[in-house]
DRENRO-613790 format. One line per field, with one value per residue (C-alpha): residue number from 1; y, z, x. Coordinates in nm, 4 decimals. Each point is the difference from the previous one (the first is absolute). Layout:
kolmar (NUM; ...)
c2 (Y; ...)
c3 (Z; ...)
c1 (X; ...)
***
This chain:
kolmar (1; 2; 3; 4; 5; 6; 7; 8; 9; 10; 11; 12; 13; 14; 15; 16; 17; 18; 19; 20; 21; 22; 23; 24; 25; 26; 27; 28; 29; 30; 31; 32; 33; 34; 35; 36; 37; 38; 39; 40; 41; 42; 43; 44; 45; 46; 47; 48; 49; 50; 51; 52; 53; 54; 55; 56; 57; 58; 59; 60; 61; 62; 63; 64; 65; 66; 67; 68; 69; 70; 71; 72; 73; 74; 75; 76; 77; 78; 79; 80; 81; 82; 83; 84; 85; 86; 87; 88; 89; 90; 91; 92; 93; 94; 95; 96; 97; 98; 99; 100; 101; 102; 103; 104; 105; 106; 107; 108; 109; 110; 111; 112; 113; 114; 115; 116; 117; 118; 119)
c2 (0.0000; 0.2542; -0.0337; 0.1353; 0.3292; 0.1297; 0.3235; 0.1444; -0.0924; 0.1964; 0.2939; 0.2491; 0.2382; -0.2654; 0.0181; 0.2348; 0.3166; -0.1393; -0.2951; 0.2933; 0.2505; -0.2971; -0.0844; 0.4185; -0.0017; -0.2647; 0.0494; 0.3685; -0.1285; -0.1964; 0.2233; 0.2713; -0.1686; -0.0913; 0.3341; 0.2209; -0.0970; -0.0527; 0.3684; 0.1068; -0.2020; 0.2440; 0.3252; -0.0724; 0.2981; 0.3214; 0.2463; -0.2523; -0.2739; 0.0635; -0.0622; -0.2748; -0.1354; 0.1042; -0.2258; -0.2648; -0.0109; 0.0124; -0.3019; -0.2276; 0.1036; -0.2582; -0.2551; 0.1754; -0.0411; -0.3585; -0.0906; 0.1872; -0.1951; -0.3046; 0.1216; -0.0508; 0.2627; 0.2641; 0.1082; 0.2134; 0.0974; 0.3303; -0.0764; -0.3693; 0.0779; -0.2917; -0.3488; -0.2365; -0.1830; 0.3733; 0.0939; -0.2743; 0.0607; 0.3106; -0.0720; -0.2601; 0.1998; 0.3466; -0.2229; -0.1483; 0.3343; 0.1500; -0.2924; 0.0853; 0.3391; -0.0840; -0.2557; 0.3064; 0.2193; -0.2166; -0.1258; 0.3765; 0.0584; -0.3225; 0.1120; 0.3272; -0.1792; -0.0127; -0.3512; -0.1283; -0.1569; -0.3456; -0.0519)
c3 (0.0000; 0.1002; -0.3012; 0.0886; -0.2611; -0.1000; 0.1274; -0.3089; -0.1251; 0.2626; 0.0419; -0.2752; 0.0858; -0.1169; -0.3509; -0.2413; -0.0799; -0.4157; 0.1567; 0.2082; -0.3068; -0.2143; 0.2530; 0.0583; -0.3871; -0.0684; 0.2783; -0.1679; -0.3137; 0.1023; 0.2335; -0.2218; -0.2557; 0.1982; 0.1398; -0.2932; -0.1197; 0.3749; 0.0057; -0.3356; 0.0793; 0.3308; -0.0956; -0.3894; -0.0437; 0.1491; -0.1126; -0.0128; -0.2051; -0.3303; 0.2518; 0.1267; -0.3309; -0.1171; 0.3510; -0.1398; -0.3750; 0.1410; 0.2441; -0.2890; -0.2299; 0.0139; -0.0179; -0.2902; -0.1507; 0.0860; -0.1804; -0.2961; -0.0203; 0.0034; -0.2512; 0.2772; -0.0046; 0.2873; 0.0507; 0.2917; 0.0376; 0.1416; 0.1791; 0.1246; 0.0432; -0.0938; 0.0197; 0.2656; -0.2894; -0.0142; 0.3308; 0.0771; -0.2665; 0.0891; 0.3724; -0.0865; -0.2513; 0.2518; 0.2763; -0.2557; -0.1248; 0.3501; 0.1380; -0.3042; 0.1299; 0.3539; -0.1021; -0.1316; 0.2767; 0.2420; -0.2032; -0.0242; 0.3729; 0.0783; -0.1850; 0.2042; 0.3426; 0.2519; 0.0987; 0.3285; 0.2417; 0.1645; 0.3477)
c1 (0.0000; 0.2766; 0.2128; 0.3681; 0.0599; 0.3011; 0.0834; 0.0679; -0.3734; -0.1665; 0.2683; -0.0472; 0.3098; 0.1779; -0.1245; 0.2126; -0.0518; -0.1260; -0.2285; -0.1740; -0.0653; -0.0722; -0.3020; -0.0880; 0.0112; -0.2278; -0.2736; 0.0345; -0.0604; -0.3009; -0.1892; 0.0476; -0.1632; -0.3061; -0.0510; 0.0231; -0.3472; -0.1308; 0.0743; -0.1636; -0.3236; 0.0080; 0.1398; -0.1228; -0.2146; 0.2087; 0.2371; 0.2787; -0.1873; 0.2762; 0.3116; -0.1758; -0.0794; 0.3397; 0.1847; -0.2498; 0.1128; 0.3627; -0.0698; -0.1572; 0.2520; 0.2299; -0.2157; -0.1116; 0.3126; 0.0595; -0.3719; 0.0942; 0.3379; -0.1706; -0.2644; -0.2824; -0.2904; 0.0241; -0.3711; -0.0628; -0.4198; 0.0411; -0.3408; 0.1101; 0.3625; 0.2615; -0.0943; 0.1105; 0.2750; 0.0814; 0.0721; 0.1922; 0.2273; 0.0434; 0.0861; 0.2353; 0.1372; 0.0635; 0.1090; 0.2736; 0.1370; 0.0091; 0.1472; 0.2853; 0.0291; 0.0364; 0.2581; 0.1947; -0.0371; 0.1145; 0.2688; 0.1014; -0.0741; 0.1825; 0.3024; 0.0384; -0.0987; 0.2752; 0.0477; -0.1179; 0.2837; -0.0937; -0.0191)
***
């Protein structure tokens, strides 16, 4: 029942400085794609509708991309929004890129990081 862990499983200041930005980058990635359009269904009709359309075009743009390189129809009913095939892409597809990005920023970060002495 009490299965014995290793400490380094449980003790996240041991990860590196990439395997933490990797994981900020993709849970960016992901939430940000979910709450774009959580917002526009809110906040939709206001003064800031066109930025929030515009943060919502920029969001699904990727995924965009990725169905036009594959020669799959992108079809977004403004009314509907993005089908469930749709949003998934897209989520996978943010998390992926941001998870990219973080990998270079804490590669850079990691690179200019004094190194830690061991007790």
């Amino acid at each position: 029942m009490n299965e014995i862990k290793r400490p380094e499983d449980l003790n996240r200041r041991g990860w590196s400085v990439v395997r933490k930005a990797q994981v900020i980058g993709a849970a960016a990635g992901a939430s940000m794609t979910i709450a774009v359009p959580l917002i526009l269904k809110a906040y939709g009709n206001g003064p800031d509708t066109f930025l929030l359309v515009l943060c919502w075009a920029v969001v699904l743009g990727p995924a965009g991309g990725i169905c036009k390189l594959f020669g799959w129809e992108w079809q977004i009913l403004i009314s509907k929004g993005p089908s469930w095939v749709q949003t998934v892409l897209a989520i996978l597809t943010n998390a992926f890129l941001l998870f990219l990005v973080g990998t270079l920023i804490g590669w850079i970060v990691g690179k200019f990081k004094k190194p830690q002495r061991e007790n």
